[in-house]
C-alpha positions in Angstrom: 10.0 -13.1 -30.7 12.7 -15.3 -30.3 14.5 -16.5 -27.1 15.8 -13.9 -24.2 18.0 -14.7 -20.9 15.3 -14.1 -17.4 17.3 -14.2 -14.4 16.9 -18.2 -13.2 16.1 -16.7 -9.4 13.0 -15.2 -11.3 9.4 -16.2 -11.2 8.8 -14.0 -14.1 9.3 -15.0 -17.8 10.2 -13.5 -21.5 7.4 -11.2 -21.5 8.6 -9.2 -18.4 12.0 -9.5 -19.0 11.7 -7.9 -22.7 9.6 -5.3 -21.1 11.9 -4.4 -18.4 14.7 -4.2 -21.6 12.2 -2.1 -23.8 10.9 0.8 -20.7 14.3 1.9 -18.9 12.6 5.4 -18.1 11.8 6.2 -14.2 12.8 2.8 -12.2 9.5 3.3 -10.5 7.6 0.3 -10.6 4.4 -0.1 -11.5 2.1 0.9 -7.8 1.7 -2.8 -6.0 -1.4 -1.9 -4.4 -2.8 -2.7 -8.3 -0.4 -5.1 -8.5 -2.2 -6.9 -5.8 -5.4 -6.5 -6.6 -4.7 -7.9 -10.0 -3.3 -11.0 -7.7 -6.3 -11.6 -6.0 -8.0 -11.0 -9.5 -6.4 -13.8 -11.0 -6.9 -15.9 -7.9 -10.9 -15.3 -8.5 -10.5 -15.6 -11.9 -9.3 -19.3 -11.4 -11.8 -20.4 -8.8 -15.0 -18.9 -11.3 -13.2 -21.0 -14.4 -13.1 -23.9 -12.5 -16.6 -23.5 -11.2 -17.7 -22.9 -14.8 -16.0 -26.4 -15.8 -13.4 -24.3 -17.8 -10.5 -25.0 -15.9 -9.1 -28.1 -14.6 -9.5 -28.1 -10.7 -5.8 -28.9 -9.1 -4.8 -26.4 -11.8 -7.2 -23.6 -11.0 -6.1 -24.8 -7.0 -2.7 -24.0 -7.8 -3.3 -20.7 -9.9 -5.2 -19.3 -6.7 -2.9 -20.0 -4.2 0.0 -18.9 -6.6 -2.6 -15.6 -7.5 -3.3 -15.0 -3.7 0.5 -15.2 -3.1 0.9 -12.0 -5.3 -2.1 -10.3 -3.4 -0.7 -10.9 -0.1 2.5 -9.1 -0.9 4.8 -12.2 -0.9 6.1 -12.0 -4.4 6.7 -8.2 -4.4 10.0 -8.5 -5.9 8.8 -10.2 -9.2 7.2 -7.4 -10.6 10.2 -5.3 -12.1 8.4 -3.3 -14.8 8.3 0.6 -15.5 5.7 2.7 -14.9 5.9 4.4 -18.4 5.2 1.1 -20.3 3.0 0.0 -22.7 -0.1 2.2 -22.2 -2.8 -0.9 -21.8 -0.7 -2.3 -19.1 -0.3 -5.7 -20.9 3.1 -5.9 -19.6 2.1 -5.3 -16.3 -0.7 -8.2 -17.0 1.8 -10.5 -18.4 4.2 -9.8 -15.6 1.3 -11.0 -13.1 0.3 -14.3 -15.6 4.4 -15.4 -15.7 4.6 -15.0 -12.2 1.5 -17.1 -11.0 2.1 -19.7 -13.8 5.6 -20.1 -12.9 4.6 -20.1 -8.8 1.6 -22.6 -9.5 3.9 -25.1 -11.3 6.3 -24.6 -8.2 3.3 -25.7 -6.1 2.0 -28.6 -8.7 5.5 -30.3 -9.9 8.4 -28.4 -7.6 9.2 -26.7 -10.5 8.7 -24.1 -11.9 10.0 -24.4 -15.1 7.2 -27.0 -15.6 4.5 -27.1 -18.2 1.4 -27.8 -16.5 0.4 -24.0 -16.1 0.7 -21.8 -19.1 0.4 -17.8 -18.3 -2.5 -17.0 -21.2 -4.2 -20.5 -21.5 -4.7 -21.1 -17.9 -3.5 -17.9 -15.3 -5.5 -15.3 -18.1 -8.4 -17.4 -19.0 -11.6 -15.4 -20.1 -9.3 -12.2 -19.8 -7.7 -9.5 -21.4 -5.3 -6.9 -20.3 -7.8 -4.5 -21.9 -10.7 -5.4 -19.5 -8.8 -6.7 -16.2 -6.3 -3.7 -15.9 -8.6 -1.3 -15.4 -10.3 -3.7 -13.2 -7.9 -3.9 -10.9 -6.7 -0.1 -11.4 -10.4 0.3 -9.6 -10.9 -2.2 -7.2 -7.7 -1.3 -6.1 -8.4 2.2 -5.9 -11.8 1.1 -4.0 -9.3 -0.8 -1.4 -7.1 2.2 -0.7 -9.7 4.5 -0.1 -12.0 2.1 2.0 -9.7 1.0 3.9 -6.6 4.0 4.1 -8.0 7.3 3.2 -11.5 7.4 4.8 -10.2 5.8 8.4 -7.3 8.9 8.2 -9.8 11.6 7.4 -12.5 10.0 9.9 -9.4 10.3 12.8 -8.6 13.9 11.4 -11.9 14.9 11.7 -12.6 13.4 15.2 -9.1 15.5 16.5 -10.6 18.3 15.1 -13.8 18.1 16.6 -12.5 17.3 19.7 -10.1 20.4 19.6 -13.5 22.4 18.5 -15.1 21.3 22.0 -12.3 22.2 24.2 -11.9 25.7 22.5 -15.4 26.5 22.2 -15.6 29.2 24.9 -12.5 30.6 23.5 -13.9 34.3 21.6 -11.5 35.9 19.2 -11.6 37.9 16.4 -12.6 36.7 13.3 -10.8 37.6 9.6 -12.0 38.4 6.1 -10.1 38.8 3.1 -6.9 39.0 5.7 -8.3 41.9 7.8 -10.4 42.0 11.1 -13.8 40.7 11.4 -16.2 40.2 13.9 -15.8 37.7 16.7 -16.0 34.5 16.4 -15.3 31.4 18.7 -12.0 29.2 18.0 -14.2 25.7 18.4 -16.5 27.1 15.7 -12.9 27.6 13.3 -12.2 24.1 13.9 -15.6 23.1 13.4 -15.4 24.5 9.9 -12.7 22.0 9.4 -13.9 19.4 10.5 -16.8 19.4 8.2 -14.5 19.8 5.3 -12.9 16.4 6.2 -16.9 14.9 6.7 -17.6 16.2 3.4 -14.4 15.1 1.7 -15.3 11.3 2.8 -18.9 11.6 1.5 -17.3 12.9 -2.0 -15.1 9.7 -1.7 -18.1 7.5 -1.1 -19.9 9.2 -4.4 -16.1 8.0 -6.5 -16.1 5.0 -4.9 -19.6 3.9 -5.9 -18.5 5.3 -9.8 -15.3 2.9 -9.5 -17.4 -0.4 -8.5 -18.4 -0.6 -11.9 -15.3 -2.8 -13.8 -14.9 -3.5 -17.0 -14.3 -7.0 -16.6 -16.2 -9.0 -18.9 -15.2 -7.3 -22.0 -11.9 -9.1 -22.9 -10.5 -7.4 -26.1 -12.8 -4.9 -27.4 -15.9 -4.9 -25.0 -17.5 -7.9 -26.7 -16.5 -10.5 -24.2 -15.3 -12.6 -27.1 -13.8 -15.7 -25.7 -15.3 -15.4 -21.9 -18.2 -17.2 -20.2 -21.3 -15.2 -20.1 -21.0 -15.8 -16.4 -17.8 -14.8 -15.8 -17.5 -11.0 -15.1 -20.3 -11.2 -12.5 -19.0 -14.3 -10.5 -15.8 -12.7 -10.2 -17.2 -9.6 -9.2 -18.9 -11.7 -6.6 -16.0 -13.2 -5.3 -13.9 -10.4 -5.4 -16.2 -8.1 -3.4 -16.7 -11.1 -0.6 -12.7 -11.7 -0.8 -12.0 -7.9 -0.3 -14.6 -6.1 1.8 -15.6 -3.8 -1.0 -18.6 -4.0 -3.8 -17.2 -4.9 -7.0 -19.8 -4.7 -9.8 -19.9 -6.1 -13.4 -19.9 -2.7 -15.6 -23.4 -2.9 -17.3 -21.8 -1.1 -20.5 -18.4 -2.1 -21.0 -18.0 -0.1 -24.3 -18.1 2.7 -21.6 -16.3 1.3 -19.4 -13.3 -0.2 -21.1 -12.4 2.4 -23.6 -12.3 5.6 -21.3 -10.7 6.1 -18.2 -14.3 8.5 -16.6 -14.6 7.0 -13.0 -10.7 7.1 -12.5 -10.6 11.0 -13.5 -14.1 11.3 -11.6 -12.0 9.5 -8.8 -9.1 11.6 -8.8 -10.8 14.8 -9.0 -12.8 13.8 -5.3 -8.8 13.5 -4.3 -8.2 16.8 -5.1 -10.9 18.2 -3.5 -10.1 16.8 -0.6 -6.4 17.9 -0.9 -8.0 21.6 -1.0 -9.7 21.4 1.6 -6.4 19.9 4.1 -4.8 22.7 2.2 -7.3 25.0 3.8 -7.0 23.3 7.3 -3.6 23.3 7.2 -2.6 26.2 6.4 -5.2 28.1 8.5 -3.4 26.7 11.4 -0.2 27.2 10.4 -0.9 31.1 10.3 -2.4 31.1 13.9 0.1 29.7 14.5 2.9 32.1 12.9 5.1 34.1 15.6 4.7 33.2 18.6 5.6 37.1 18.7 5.7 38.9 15.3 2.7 36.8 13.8 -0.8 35.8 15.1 0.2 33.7 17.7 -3.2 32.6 18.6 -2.8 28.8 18.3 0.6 27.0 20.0 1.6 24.1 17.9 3.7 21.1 19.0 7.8 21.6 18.3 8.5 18.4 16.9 11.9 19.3 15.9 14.4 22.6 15.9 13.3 24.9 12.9 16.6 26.3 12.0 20.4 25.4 11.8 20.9 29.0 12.7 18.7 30.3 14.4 18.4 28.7 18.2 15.4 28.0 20.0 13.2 28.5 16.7 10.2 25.9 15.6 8.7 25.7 12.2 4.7 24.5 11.6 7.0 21.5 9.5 3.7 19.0 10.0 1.7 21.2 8.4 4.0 21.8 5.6 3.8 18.8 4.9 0.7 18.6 4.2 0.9 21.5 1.4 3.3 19.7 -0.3 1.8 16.9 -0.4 -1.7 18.5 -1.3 0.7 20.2 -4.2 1.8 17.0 -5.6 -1.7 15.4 -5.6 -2.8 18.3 -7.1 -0.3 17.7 -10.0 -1.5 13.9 -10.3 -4.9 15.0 -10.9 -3.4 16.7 -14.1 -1.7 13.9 -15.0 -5.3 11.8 -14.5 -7.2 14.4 -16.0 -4.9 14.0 -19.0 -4.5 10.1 -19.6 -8.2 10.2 -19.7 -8.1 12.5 -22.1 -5.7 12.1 -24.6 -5.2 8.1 -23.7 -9.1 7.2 -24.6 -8.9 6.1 -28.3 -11.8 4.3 -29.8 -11.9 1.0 -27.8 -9.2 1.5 -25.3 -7.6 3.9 -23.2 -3.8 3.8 -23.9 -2.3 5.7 -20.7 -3.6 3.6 -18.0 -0.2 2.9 -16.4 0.4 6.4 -15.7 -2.9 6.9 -14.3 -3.1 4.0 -12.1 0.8 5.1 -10.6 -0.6 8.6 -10.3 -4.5 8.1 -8.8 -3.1 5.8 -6.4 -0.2 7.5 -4.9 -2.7 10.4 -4.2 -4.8 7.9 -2.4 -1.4 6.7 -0.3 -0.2 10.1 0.1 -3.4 11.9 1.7 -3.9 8.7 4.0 -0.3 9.3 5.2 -0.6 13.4 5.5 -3.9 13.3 7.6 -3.4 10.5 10.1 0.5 12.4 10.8 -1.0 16.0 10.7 -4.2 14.6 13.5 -1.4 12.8 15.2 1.7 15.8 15.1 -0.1 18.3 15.1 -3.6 19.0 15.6 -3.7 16.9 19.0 -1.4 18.7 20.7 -3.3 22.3 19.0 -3.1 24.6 22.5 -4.5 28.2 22.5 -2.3 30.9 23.6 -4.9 33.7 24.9 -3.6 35.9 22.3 -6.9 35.7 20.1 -9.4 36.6 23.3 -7.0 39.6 24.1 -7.2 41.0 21.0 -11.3 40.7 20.6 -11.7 44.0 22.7 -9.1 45.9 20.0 -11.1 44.6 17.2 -12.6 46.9 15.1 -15.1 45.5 14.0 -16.7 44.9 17.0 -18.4 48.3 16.0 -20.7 45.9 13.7 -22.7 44.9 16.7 -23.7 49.7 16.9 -25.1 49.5 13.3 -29.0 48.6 14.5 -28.6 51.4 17.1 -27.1 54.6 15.4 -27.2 53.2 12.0 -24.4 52.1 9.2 -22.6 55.5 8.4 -22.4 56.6 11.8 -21.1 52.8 12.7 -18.3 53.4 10.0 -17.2 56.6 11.0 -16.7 55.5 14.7 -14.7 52.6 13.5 -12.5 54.7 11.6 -12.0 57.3 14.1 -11.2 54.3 16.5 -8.4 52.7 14.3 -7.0 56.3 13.7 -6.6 57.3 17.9 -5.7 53.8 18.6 -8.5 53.6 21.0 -11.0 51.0 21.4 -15.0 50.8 20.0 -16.0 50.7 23.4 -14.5 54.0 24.7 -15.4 55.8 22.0 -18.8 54.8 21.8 -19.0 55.8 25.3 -18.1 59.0 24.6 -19.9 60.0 21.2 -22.9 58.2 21.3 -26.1 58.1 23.3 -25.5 54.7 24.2 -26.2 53.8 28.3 -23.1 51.7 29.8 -25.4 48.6 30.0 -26.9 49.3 26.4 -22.7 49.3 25.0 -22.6 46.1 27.4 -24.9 44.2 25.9 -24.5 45.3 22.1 -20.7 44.8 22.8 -20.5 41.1 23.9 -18.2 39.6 21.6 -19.8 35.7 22.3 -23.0 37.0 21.7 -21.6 37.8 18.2 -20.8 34.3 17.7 -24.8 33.4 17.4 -27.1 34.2 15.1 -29.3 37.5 16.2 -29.7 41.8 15.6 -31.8 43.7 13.5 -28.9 45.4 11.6 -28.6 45.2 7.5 -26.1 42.9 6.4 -22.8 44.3 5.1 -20.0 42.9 2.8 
């Protein structure tokens, strides 16, 4: 396409520089957790080429130490492109090939400008950007949630059970659908949260096994015209040793390569688990609400004045933050959902860009928001004695009369309770047969925690 100016500081080439020219939309760049993966990619890529006799060894030396260079994170600044680009992510590929040729000539000759490395012959042997940019959309998706995501949830969930051990003997009352319930303990609340997080890394671990099987090996179409036979799995190989993860050699890569399944699949485990800290976070934040108009059974930690006019107040901000980011992630998901979608034409899905950008700052972004929220917030979680004081008020308490003077009567008490403003107890006392120690042991609001009574069930 003719010649065109690159910045001579550059390690990149024409091909980035017209793309950086053609896709001046957002200024976001393209994520570099891919961008790194791709790196060490490449850097395997080499190594199996030269192993295969393909590639000349001091050549396929210098492509993986250029490659690994890139994977590392020391070449950050060379990879300039947009975001919304061309919707196989060739650019992005091309960006990555310019870069390591131009870096592995550096290394060969002490210049870069050299010829000994060429970007497609040598840096994208046995590749395409068709088959190696979703690769590295998944393995570096694998990466993230290995090795970010599942540690932050595992600490979330460790806070919270600890918090559910040291409230455990704390009884309060329980709500449904925003009004009273029976009792229930606070350590069993936080227990329900704490599975959520346990189950949102098992759903991980069912995505992650989806996104070990890459597309590599299918170069333009799915074929694997112009690749070894070989190639995709020793790579694979390689990769998974290199980065702690399985990496596995699609066994249909007309699946594979034309759709983008296992990233939505992927994605949609991330919003799951952005429900559920959703849940957990805002359940705290409303035991927390007050600390005098509002529930005010949980204290949170003040981590910094909640108003610019109003003195002395302190806002659940941590656990904002998690709705917001639980808000955005949801929105990614869409965006996913979409690219899959509408971007999966015939051989090739044309909107991985967006998808990769999108699936992996959902990864980033709940990593972040569940290691701050366990560390700002639910560690220094105190009760207030608010929720215990309340249990005797609780209406519902009445639930534990039903087996002894039956459902309608039960109801009618309740009600008659709620409308003197009096307690289940003292009225119990009064209008039914009930001995003191009988009301003592129906009435005790732990016992009510446990599985137990004859009564019928109620909703």
């Amino acid at each position: 396409m003719g010649e065109l100016p690159v910045p001579a500081s550059a390690y990149y080439g024409a091909q980035t520089q017209r793309a950086v020219l053609n896709f001046p939309i957002s200024g976001t760049r393209m994520p570099l957790g891919l961008v790194h993966a791709h790196g060490e990619l490449k850097a395997c890529a080499a190594e199996v080429n030269q192993e295969l006799g393909l590639l000349d060894p001091k050549i396929a030396a210098a492509v993986a130490s250029a490659a690994r260079e890139v994977a590392e994170g020391k070449l950050d600044a060379e990879f300039p492109i947009d975001v919304y680009q061309t919707g196989s992510g060739t650019s992005t590929n091309m960006n990555v090939n310019e870069v390591v040729a131009h870096r592995a000539n550096e290394i060969l000759a002490g210049d870069r400008a050299a010829k000994l490395v060429h970007p497609n012959d040598h840096v994208n042997m046995g590749q395409s950007s068709n088959d190696d940019i979703p690769t590295s959309i998944q393995v570096a998706a694998l990466v993230a949630i290995e090795k970010e995501l599942i540690p932050a949830l595992s600490h979330l969930a460790n806070q919270l059970r600890q918090k559910s051990r040291q409230f455990w003997d704390v009884i309060k009352t329980g709500r449904t659908h925003l009004q009273d319930a029976t009792p229930i303990r606070l350590g069993q609340e936080f227990l329900g949260w704490q599975q959520q997080c346990e189950l949102g890394i098992e759903r991980l671990r069912r995505a992650q096994d989806e996104l070990r099987d890459v597309p590599l090996g299918g170069t333009a179409v799915g074929t694997g015209v112009n690749t070894h036979p070989e190639f995709a799995e020793r790579v694979c190989h390689k990769l998974s040793h290199r980065l702690g993860v399985e990496v596995r050699e699609s066994p249909n890569h007309f699946q594979a390569q034309s759709t983008l399944d296992s990233v939505v699949s992927a994605s949609g485990a991330l919003r799951t688990v952005a429900v559920s800290l959703y849940k957990i976070a805002n359940d705290i934040r409303w035991l927390g609400s007050g600390p005098r108009a509002g529930l005010g059974e949980l204290a949170l930690p003040a981590v910094q004045p909640g108003s610019s006019i109003m003195p002395g107040k302190a806002n659940p901000v941590i656990a904002e933050s998690v709705t917001m980011v639980v808000a955005q992630v949801v929105g990614n998901d869409a965006a996913v959902a979409f690219a899959g979608a509408a971007g999966s034409i015939f051989e090739l899905n044309l909107m991985m860009p967006v998808a990769a950008h999108n699936l992996l700052q959902s990864i980033d972004l709940l990593a972040a928001a569940a290691r701050n929220f366990a560390d700002q917030c639910v560690t220094g979680i105190e009760e207030t004695g608010h929720g215990p004081e309340m249990v005797e008020r609780g209406l519902m308490l009445a639930t534990a009369l039903a087996p002894a003077i039956g459902y309608d009567a039960t109801a009618e008490l309740a009600k008659a309770a709620f409308k003197e403003g009096r307690t289940i107890r003292e009225l119990a006392r009064e209008r039914t047969k009930l001995s003191a120690d009988e009301l003592d042991r129906l009435l005790d609001p732990a016992a009510m925690t446990e599985p137990g009574g004859t009564g019928g069930g109620g909703g």
